[in-house]
Every structure is written in C-alpha cells, then in structure tokens.
C-alpha positions as CSV (number, residue, x, y, z in Angstrom):
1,X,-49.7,-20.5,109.1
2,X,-49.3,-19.3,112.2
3,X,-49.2,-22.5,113.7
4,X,-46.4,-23.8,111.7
5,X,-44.2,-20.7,112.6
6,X,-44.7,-21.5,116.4
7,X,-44.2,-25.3,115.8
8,X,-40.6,-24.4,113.4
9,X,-39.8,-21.8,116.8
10,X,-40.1,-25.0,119.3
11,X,-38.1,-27.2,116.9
12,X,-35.3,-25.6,116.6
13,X,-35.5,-24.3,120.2
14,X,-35.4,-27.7,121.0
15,X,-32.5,-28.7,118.9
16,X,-30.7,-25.8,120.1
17,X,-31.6,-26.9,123.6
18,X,-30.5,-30.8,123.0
19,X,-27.0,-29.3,121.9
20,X,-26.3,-27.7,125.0
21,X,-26.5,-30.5,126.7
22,X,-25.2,-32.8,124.4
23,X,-22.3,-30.6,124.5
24,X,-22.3,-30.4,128.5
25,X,-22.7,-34.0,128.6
26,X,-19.8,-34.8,126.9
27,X,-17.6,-32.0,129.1
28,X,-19.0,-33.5,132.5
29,X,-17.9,-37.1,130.8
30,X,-14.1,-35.7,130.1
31,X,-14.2,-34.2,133.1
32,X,-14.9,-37.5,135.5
33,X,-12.5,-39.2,132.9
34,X,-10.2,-37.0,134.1
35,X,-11.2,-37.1,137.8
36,X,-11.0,-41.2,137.9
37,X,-7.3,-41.2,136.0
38,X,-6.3,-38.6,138.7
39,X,-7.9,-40.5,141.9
40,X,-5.7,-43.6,140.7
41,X,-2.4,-41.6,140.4
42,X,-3.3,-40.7,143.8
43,X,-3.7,-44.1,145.4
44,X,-0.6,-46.0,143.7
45,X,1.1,-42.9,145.1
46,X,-0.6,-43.3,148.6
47,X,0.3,-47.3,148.4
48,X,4.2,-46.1,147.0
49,X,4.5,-43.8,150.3
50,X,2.9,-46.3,152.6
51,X,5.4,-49.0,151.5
52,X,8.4,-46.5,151.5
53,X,7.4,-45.4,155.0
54,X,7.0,-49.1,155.9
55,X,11.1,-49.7,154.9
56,X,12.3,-46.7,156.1
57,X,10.9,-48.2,160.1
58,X,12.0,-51.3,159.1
59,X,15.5,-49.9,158.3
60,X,15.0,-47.8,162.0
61,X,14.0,-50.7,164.1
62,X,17.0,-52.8,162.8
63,X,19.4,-49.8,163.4
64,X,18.5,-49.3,166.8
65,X,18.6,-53.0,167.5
66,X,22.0,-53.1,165.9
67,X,23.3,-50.3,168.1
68,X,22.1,-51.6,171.2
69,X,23.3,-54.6,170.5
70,X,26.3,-53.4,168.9
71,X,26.2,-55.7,166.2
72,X,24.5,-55.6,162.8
73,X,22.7,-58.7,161.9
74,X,21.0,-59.8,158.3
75,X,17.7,-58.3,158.8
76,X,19.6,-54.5,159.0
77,X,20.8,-55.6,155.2
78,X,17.3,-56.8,154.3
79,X,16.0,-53.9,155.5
80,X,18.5,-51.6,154.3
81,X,17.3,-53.4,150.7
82,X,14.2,-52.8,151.0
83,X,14.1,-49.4,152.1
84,X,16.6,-48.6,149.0
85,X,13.8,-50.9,147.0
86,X,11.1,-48.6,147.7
87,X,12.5,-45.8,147.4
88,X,14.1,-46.3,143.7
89,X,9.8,-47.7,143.0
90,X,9.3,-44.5,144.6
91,X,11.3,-42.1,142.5
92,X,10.2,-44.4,139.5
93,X,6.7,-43.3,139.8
94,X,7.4,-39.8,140.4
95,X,9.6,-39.5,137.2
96,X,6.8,-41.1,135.4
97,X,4.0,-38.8,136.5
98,X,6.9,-36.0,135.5
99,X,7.2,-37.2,132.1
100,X,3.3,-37.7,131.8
101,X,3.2,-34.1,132.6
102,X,5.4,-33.2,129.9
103,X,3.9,-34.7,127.2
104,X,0.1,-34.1,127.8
C-alpha cells in the first residue's frame, strides 16, 4: 500500500514537473520567434541606412564636382534620384514598422 502511495507521489510529481517545462519550452520558443523577426527588422533597416548613406555621398561628391566645376552634369540628377529614391524606401519602411507597432 505503501508503495503505491509513493509510486502515485512520483507520478504526478513528474507530470507536474513535465508541465513546467512544457510550459517554459514553449515561452523560450515565442521568445526566439520573437528574437529572429526582430534581428530581420534590424538588418533590412541596417541595409535601408547603408543604401541611403550610399546616395546621400553620391549626391555630395556630384555637388562638389559641380561646384568646382561650376557646372552640373547628369550624374548630380542621377544622384539627386537616387538619394530621393532611398530615402522615400527609407521612410517606407519606417512607416511600416510604425503601423506594425500599432496593430500588434
């Protein structure tokens, strides 16, 4: 009788042991979920401000050029473009992580 008393102890403490970690195990999983969707916001936000650094000395060379020449030239409008292009990608993204934000 005794015995079987013990053995019903270990059972359930054993089920009530396999819940906490069942339960933690699922946390630590929503947690890294949550770590891996954040760690790619951060790089296409790295890559954004890479390329909008990029135009923006584009857009400084091709001034400079242009004033010392005293002339602008075709490549100050195509980097003027493309500064304005990354920039409007730029905000894009922004407004997107702002809405995300939002509604989560």
């Amino acid at each position: 009788m005794e015995i079987a008393i013990v053995a019903l102890i270990q059972g359930v403490a054993v089920a009530v042991i396999g819940g906490f970690f069942a339960k933690d195990s699922k946390k630590r999983k929503a947690e890294s979920e949550k770590t891996d969707k954040r760690a790619l916001i951060r790089a296409k936000e790295s890559a954004l401000s890479m390329k909008l650094m990029s135009a923006n000395t584009a857009l400084g060379i091709e001034i400079a050029r242009a004033v010392k020449n005293g002339t602008t030239n075709g490549e100050m409008e195509r980097a003027l473009e493309k500064a304005a292009d990354a920039q409007r990608e730029y905000f894009k993204f922004i407004n997107e992580i702002a809405a995300k934000q939002f509604t989560d």
